[in-house]
C-alpha positions in Angstrom: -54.7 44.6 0.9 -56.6 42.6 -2.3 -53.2 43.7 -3.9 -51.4 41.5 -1.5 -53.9 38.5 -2.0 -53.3 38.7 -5.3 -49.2 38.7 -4.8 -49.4 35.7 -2.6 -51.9 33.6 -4.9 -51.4 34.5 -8.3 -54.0 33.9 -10.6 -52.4 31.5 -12.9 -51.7 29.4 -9.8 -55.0 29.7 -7.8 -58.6 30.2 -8.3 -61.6 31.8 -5.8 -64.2 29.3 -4.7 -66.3 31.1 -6.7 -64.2 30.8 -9.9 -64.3 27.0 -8.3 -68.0 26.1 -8.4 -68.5 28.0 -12.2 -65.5 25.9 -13.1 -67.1 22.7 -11.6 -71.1 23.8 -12.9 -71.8 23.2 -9.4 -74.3 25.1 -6.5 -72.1 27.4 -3.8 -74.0 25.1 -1.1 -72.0 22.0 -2.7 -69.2 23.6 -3.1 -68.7 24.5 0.5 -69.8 20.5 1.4 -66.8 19.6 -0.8 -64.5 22.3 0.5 -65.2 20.9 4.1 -65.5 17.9 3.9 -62.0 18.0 2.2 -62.6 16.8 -1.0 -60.1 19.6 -2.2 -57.1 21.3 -0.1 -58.1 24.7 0.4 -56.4 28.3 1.9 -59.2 29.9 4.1 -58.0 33.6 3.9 -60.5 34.7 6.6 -62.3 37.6 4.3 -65.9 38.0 3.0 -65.2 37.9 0.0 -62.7 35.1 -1.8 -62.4 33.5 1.2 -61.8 30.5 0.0 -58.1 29.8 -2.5 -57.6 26.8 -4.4 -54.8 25.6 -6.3 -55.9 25.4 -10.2 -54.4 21.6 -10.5 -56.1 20.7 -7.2 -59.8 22.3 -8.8 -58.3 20.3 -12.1 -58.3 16.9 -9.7 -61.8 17.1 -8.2 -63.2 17.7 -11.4 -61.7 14.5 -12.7 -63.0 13.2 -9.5 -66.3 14.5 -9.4 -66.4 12.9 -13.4 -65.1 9.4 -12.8 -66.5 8.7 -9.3 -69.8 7.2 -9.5 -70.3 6.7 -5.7 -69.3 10.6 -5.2 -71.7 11.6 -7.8 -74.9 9.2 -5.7 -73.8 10.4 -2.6 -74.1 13.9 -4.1 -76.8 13.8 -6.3 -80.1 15.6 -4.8 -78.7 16.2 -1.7 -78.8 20.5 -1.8 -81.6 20.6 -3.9 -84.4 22.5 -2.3 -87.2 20.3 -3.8 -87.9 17.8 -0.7 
């Protein structure tokens, strides 16, 4: 079955949404918050594990996104940090 996932989204088209938050330097809780909240188009296969597909130029957008927008980056900033 991973054989077909990997047919369908090839890897030089599509990253995990854990490839997606090491590419971004961001926490897993964030990343889900920007998956939906849909700051990036996502495939939700369903599974456990690499549930979540994103195309690399979309990943390649919100980075640029998450860089230039200063309004993002307040509204983000401290918000999953576990120091209250």
């Amino acid at each position: 079955m991973g054989n077909n996932l990997n047919q369908a989204y090839p890897k030089d088209k599509y990253i995990t949404g854990e490839k997606l938050y090491q590419y971004l330097h961001i926490s897993k809780r964030k990343m889900k918050f920007l998956l939906d909240n849909k700051y990036v188009p996502y495939i939700d296969t369903g599974k456990k594990t690499h549930r979540y597909i994103i195309k690399i130029e979309d990943a390649e957008e919100l980075k640029k996104l998450l860089e230039a927008d200063i309004d993002l980056q307040n509204q983000l900033y401290g918000k999953f940090s576990s120091n209250i």
